[in-house]
C-alpha positions in Angstrom: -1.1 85.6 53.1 1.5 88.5 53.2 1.1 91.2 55.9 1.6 94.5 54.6 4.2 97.0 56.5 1.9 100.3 56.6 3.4 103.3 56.4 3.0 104.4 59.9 5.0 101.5 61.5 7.8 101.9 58.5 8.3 105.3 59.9 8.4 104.1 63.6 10.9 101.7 62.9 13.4 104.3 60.8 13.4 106.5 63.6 13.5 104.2 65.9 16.8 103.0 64.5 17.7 106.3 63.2 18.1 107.3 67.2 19.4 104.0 68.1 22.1 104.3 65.8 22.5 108.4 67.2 22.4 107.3 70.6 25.0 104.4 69.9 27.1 107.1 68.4 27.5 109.3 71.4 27.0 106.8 74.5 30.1 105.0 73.2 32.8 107.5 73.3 31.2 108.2 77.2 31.2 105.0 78.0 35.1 104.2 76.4 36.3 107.1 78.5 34.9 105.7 81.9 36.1 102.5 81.5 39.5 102.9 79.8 41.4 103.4 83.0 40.1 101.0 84.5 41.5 98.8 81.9 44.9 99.9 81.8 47.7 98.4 83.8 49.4 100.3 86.3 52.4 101.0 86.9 52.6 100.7 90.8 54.7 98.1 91.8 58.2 100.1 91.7 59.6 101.3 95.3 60.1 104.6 95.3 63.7 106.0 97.6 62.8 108.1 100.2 64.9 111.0 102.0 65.2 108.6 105.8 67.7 106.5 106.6 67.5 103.1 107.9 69.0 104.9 111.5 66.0 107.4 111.5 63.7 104.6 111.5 62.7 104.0 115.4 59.7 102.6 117.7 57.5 105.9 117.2 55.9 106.5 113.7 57.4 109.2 111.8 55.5 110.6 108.7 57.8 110.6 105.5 57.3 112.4 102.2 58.2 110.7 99.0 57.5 111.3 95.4 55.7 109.2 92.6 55.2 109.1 89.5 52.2 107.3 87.9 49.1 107.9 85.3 46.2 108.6 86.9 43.5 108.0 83.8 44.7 110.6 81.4 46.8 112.9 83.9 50.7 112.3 84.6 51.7 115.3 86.8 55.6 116.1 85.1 57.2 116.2 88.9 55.2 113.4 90.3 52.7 113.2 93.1 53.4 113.6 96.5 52.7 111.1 99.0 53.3 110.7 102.8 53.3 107.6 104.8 53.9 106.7 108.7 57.0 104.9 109.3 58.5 103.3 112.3 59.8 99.6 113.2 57.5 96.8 114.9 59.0 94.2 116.4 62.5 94.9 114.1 61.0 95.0 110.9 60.3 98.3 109.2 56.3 99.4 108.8 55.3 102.0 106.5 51.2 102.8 106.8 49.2 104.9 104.4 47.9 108.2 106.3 44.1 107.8 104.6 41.5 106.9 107.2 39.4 104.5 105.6 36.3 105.8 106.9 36.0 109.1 104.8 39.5 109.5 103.0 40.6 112.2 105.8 44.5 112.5 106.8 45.3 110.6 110.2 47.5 111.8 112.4 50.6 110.0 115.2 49.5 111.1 118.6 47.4 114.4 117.4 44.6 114.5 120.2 45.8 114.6 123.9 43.1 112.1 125.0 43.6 109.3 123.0 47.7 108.8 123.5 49.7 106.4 121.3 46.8 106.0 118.3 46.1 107.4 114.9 43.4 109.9 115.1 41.9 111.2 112.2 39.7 114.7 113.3 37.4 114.0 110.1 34.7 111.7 112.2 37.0 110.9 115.5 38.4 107.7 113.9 41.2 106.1 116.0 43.6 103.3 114.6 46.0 101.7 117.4 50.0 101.6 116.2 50.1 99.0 114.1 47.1 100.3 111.7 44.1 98.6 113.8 41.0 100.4 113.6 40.2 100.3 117.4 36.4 98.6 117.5 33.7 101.7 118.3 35.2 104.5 115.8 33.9 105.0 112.6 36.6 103.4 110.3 35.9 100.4 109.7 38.9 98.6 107.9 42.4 99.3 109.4 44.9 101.3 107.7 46.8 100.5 104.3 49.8 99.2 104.5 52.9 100.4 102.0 55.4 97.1 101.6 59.2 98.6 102.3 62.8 97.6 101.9 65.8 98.8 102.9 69.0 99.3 100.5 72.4 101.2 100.6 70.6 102.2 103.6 67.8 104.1 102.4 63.8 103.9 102.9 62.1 102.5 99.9 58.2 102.7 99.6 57.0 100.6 97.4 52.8 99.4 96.3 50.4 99.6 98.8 49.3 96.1 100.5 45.8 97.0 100.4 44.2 95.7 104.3 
């Protein structure tokens, strides 16, 4: 015995896949542009030259401005993107440290509030980082600073890919 298809469920079923097929049709283009950069490859393992010389480079963190050049999704600024990093030598080899607190993304700073001497400080939440990119236990960061890797030719700075910490 055959059951018969009546003509109320045929007509649930063609809509039904009517706006399946509609909804298919426009959540793929979303969902193609969300992911898409996430798929790409990047470009960022090239060092970038910077404007210091390796006699510049002392004991105290100096912040240095350098340019780069890289797709961000769909976007490619035409002059590049400016980035800064804190430089300064540790021990004799040359450490370059990204200036975003990782508590809220705010700017740190060398040496910016009086009472907390020798430390990053970012103003954002009061985060503090010791010298060498520590987040000092207590502050609201809680991951210590990014770290850029660096070389040193014709002797010039170059910044390359953040070593992510």
């Amino acid at each position: 015995m055959s059951k018969k298809l009546s003509r109320r469920q045929f007509l649930t079923y063609t809509f039904g896949g009517t706006a399946g097929f509609l909804a298919s049709g426009m959540l793929f283009p979303m969902v193609r542009f969300a992911i898409d950069p996430v798929l790409k490859k990047g470009a960022g393992s090239e060092y970038v030259e910077t404007t210091m010389t390796e006699a510049e480079i002392t004991d105290s963190p100096k912040a240095v401005k350098f340019t780069i050049h890289r797709k961000d999704g769909w976007y490619q600024p035409p002059q590049g993107e400016e980035q800064t990093a804190w430089v300064f030598k540790q021990n004799g080899k040359v450490v370059a440290l990204s200036p975003v607190c990782k508590h809220l993304g705010c700017t740190v700073n060398w040496n910016s509030n009086p009472q907390f001497k020798d430390e990053f400080f970012c103003p954002c939440h009061f985060g503090r980082y010791y010298k060498d990119g520590r987040n000092v236990p207590g502050t609201p960061p809680a991951k210590p600073l990014d770290k850029y890797k660096t070389k040193i030719e014709n002797g010039r700075l170059l910044i390359g890919p953040l070593e992510k910490a």
